[in-house]
N, C-alpha and C positions, 0 to 999 in steps of 0.2 A: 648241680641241678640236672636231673634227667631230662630232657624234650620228648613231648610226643610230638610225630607228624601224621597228619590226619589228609586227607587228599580226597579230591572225584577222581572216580577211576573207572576203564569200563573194562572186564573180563574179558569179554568178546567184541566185535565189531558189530553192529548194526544200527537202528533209531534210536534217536536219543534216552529212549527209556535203560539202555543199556548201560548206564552213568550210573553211579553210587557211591556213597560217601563211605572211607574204608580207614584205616589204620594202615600207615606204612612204616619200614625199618627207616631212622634216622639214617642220612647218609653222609658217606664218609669223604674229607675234604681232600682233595689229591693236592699235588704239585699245582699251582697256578689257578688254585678255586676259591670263592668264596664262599662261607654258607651263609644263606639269605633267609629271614626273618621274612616273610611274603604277607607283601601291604596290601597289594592289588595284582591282580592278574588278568592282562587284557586277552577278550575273545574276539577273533580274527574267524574269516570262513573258512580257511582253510581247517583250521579244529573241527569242522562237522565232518568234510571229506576224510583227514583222519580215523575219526570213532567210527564213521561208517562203512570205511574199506575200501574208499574210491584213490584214496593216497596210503598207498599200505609203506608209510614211512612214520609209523607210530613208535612213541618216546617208549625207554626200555621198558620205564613202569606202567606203561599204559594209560597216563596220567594227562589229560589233554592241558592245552593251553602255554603260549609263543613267547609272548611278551610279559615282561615281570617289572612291577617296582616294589622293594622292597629293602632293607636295613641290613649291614652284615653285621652278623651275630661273632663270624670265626672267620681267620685268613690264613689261607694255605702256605705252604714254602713256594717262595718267589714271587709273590704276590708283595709290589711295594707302594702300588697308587692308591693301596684301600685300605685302611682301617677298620678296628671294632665301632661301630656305630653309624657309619658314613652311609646318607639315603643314597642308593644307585636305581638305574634302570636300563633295561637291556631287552632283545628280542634271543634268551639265553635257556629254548628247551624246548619242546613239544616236538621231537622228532629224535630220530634213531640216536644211542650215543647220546643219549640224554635224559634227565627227566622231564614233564610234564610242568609246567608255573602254576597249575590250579591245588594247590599242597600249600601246607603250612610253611614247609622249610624245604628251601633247596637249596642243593650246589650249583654253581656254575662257572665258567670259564671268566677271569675277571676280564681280559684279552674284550671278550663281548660287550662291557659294561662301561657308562661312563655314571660322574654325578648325578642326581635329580638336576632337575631345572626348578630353583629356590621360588622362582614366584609362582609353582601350581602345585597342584595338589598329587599326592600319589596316582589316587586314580587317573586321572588327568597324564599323568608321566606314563602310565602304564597302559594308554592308549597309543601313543607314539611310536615305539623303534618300527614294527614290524612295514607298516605304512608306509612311514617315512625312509627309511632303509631302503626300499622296494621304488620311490622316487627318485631316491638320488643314485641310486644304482642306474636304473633305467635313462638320467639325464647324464649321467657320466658315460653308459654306453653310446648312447646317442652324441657327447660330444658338443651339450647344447652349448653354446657363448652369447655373448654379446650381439644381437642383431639377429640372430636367429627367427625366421618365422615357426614356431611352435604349436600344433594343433596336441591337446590333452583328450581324449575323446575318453568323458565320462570325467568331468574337474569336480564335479563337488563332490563325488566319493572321496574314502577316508587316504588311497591313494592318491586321486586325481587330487584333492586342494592343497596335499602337499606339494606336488609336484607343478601347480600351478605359480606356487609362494617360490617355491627354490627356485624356478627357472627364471623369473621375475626379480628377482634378487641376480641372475645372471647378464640380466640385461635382456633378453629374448623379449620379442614380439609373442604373447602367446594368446590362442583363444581355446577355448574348453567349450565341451560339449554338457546339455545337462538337460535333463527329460521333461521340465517344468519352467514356468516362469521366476519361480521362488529359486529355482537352484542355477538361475542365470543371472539371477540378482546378488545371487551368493558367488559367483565367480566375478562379477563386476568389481565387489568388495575390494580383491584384494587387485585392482587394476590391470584385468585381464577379461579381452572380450568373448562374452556366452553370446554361443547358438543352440539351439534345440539338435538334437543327436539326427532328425528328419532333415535338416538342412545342410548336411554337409555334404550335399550332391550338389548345391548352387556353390560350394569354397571350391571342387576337384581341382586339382592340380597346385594350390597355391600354396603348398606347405613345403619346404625342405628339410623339418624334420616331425615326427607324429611318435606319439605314445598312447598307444591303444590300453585301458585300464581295464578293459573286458572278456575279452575274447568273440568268437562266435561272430553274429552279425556287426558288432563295434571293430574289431580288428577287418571285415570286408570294407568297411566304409575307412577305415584308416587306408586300406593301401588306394581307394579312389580319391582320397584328399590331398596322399602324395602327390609334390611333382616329382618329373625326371631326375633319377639319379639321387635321389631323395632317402633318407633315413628313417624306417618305422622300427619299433618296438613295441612290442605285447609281453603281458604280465600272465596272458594266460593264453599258450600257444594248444594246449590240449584239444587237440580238434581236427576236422578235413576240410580243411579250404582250396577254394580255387584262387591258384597264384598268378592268373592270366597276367591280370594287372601290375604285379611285380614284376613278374616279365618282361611286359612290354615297355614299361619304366626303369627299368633296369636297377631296382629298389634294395635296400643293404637291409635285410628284416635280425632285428635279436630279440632272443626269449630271454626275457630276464627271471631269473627264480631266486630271489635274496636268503633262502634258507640252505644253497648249498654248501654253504662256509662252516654253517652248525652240521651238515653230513659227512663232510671231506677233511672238515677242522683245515681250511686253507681258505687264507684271508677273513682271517676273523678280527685282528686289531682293525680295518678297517671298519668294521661297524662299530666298534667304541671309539673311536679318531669322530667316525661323522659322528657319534651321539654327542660328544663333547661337543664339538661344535653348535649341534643343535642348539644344547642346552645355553647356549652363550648366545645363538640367537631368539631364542624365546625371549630369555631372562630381560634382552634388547630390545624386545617390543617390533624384532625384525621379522619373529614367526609367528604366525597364530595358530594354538593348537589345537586338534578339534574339539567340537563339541561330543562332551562325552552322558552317557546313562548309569550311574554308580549302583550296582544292584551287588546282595549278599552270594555268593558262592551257593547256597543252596537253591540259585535261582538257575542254575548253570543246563539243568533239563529244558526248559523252558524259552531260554534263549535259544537254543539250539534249535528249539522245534520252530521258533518263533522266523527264525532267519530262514531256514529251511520251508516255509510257510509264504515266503517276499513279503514279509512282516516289519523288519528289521531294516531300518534307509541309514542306521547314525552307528555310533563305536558304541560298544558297551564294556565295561570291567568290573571284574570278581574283585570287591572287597571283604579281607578280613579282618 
């Protein structure tokens, strides 16, 4: 049987209208790839920066989209964890040295990829790696353990709640920041104490370790909640800050960016090690995954504009 694969794609860089639905060449499965049957394909923010030319680290086919769940159709030489049929999901394209997850059919590195997690849904799986990768990255540089006081500033984002649940699951003291009453009731949930993002000028100094989910004015207020000699992390260091304060603190700051491993192809079994994981503690009732918007792939303009709009507060994915 022949496949066609069909994809959004954008020719050139700019607003979302630059996106269109195209016909692409099936592609061909190397050493250590699987081809993937594409269930769902989660939309992350970084995919706008992508199309629009602000991250000029765009996938070879010009094909947005990070996160994939989907079926393998074919398995490459050396591939022996995956079979014909077996659901997977991975944060396994949308950047250089790759294709794009919003496509019918893709390759990918299996190295990237663990099981589905049996009790949810594709869409639902294809909300998770990129998120959650980007948490436990960030709590493994940081070094979070048992007893830790932990500030999350920004928890009920699709990073912050994960990284709220993992660190908690570490043992850590943590509290999270969240812009509303509703989204400090939603960090309460999973037994970690909210403040409003405004008050973390009354906590300064009481944190020994901080993960900023923001950048900008959020990573400022991170490094005044450190104390001394104290550990921040930002997810999004892109910017000019004044580091008075890490100075005078003598503060240990890491940029964390979980897509370098799909640029450099070093350390990539590590994000299928954590997805497996993951997926054994969902299945455990030990993670909660987010809440997701399951919308058709022809919706993919619109999301974009929507998010780029501060429209968009929740995860959303491309079902096909």
């Amino acid at each position: 049987m022949i496949l066609k694969n069909s994809a959004w794609q954008f020719e050139t860089t700019g607003n979302p209208d630059v996106l269109q639905v195209v016909d692409i060449a099936m592609p061909e499965v190397l050493p250590g790839q699987v081809l993937l049957r594409v269930m769902a394909s989660g939309f992350n923010p970084i995919d706008t920066k992508i199309r629009a030319g602000l991250a000029p680290i765009a996938a070879d086919n010009n094909v947005p989209g990070c996160d994939v769940c989907g079926e393998v159709v074919e398995v490459g030489e050396g591939v022996s964890q995956f079979v014909v049929g077996d659901l997977v999901y991975g944060c396994a394209g949308g950047v250089k040295g790759s294709s794009g997850t919003l496509c019918r059919y893709l390759c990918a590195d299996a190295a990237l990829l663990a099981y589905k997690p049996e009790s949810i849904t594709p869409g639902q799986a294809a909300a998770l790696p990129l998120v959650s990768i980007t948490a436990f990255d960030a709590l493994e540089r940081l070094n979070v353990t048992a007893g830790d006081d932990l500030l999350i500033m920004g928890g009920s984002g699709g990073v912050g709640q994960m990284a709220v649940q993992l660190a908690k699951l570490k043992g850590a003291n943590v509290t999270a920041t969240a812009g509303s009453t509703a989204g400090i009731e939603f960090i309460a949930a999973f037994g970690a104490k909210g403040i409003r993002h405004a008050d973390v000028v009354s906590v300064q100094g009481s944190f020994n370790k901080v993960l900023d989910t923001h950048g900008g004015e959020s990573f400022q207020a991170a490094l005044v909640a450190a104390g001394s000699s104290a550990q921040v992390a930002t997810i999004n260091a892109r910017n000019t800050y004044d580091l008075a304060q890490a100075h005078a603190k003598a503060l240990t700051i890491h940029a964390v960016f979980m897509l370098l491993p799909l640029l450099t192809g070093n350390g990539r079994r590590v994000h299928g090690e954590f997805l497996t994981w993951l997926a054994g503690a969902i299945d455990g009732g030990n993670v909660v995954p987010p809440v997701v918007e399951a919308l058709p792939a022809a919706d993919v303009i619109d999301v974009h504009k929507r998010y780029e709009n501060g429209e968009l507060k929740h995860k959303v994915v491309f079902i096909f």
